[in-house]
N, C-alpha and C positions, 0 to 999 in steps of 0.2 A: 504494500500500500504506500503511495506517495506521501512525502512530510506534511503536505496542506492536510489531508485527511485527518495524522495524527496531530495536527494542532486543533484542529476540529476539539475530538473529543477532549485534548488536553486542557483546552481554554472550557468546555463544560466542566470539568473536574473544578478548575481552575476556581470559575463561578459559588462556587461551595466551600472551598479551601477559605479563599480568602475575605472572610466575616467582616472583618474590621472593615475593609475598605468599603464592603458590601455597603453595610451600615452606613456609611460614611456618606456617600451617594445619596442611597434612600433620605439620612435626614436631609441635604441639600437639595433634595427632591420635594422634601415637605415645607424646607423654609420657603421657595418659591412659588409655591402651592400656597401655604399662608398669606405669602404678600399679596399676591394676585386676587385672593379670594375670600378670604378673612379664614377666623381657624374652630369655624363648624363643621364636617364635615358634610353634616346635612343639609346642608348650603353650598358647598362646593366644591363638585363635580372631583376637580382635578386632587383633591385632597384624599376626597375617599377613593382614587386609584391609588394614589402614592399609599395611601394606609394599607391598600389589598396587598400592593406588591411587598409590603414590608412584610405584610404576615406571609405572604408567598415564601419570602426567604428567609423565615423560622426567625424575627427580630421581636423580641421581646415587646410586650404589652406597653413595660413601662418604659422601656426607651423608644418609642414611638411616642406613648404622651408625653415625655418631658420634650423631646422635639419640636413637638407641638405648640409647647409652652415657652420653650426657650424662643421661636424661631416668633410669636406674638407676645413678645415683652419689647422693652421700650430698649433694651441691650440688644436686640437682635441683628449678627451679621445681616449685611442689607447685599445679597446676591445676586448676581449678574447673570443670566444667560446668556453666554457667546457662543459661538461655531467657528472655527477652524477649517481655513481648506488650503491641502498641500496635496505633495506626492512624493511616494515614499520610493524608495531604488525599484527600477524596473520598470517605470511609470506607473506604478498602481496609487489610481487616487484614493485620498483620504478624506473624511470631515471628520469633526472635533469636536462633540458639543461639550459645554464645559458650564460649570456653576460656578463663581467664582467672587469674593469680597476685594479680587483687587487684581483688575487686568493687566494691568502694566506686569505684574510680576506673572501672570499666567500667560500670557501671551511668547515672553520673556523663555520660558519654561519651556511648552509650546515648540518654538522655535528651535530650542538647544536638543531636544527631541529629535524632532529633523534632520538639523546639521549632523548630529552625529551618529543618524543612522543612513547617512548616502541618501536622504528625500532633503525636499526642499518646502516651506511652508509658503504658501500661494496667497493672493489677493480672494476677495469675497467675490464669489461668481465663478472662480477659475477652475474649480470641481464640480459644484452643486449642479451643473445640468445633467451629468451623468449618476443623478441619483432619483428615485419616485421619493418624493414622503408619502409613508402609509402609514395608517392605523392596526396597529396586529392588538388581538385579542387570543389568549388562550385559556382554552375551557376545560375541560377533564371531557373525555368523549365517550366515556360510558355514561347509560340512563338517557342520552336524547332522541329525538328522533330527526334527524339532521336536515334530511329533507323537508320535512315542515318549517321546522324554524328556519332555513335558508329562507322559503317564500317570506316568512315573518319578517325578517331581518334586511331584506332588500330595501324597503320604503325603508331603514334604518340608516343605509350605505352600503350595506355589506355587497363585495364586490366576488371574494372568492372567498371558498373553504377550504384549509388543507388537512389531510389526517396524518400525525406524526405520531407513531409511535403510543399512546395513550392520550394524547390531547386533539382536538380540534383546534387549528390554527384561522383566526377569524382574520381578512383583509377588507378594510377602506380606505379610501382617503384621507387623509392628514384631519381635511376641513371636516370630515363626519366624525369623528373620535367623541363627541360629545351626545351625537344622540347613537350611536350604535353603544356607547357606556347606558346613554339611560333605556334604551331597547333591552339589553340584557338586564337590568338592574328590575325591569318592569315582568320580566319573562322569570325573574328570578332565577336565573342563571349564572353563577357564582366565577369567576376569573382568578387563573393563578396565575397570570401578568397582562398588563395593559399598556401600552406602549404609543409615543410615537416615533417610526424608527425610516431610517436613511435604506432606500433596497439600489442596489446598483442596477440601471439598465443596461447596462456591458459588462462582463468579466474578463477578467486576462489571464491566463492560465500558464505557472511557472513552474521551473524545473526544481529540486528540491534545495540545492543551494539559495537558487533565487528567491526562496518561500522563506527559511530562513532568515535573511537579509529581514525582508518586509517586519518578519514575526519579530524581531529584535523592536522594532521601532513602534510596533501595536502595542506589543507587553511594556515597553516605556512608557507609553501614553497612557495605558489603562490602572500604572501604577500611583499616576501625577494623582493627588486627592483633590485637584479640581478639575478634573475630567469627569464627565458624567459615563459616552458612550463615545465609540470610533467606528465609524463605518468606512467599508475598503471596497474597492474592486478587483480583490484578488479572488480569481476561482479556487471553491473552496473543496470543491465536490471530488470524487475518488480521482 
């Protein structure tokens, strides 16, 4: 099996291993969620995803509500959502979204990422046309009945279904992520992540050095604690 493969499941492992950062994210997830929307989550929408996804990745009760609490006090970091776009060796592009209380030094960061993995960090625009933003929804995919709820789910956004392994993987657009959330929340249909996520409309497919190269400079970014996500266009598949 080619290295891209084994970074595949390595970076799933990966996901699980590393708690701390997990958490770390999730709450910068929530403080922006807070600011945007105040901090009921009965009121706002983008909150009580951010709360699913945290119980998604086994985050304690009470370190969710102090987040909550930290992130609506009058001390609360005041975080920035940026994006990033470069390219990493090999021309595979990059973005970067990132949560951050102080850009100059993430940008900074960012940047030195780049340079010293053989990519180069780009201008706004110089990536993003070669990505979709969609909305992914995953659902546990025992107990539905799939086909009906697709019809349901269309007047929602829902654009495609995937079946992975035990989940149903839900696709819309970027702009539907708010009522295909309250379609499912209505249908009582429970999410073990909700996202909006970068999908590449090209791949480029490299040889296992060349993969490598790339993986150096993902695992860098994905370690920065004001990285949120990194989306690539390296083919990732066997």
């Amino acid at each position: 099996m080619g290295r891209a493969f084994e970074f595949r499941k390595e970076r799933k492992m990966k996901r699980w291993a590393g708690m701390a950062k997990t958490f770390t994210r999730i709450g910068r997830e929530i403080a922006l969620a807070v600011k945007a929307g105040g901090d009921n989550p009965d009121y706002n929408p983008r909150l009580r995803v951010a709360v699913q996804n945290a119980k998604a990745a086994n985050m304690p009760k009470t370190n969710v509500e102090n987040a909550i609490k930290k992130a609506s006090s009058k001390d609360a970091e005041n975080f920035q959502e940026v994006t990033y776009e470069g390219y990493a060796a090999h021309g595979i592009a990059v973005l970067v979204e990132t949560a951050t209380d102080n850009p100059t030094r993430t940008v900074a960061n960012v940047r030195m990422h780049f340079d010293r993995c053989g990519g180069a960090l780009g201008t706004s625009g110089s990536v993003a046309f070669m990505f979709n933003r969609k909305s992914i929804f995953k659902v546990k995919a025992e107990g539905h009945d799939w086909e009906s709820l697709e019809l349901e789910l269309i007047d929602a956004g829902l654009e495609e279904i995937k079946m992975e392994e035990d989940e149903a993987v839900l696709y819309a657009d970027f702009k539907d992520f708010g009522s295909m959330q309250k379609a499912l929340e209505d249908l009582k249909i429970e999410t073990s992540s909700a996202q909006v996520e970068y999908l590449p409309t090209m791949s480029k497919k490299l040889g296992d050095t060349e993969v490598e190269q790339v993986i150096k400079l993902i695992d860098r970014l994905e370690e920065d604690d004001d990285v949120l996500n990194v989306f690539h266009t390296m083919d990732m598949s066997e």
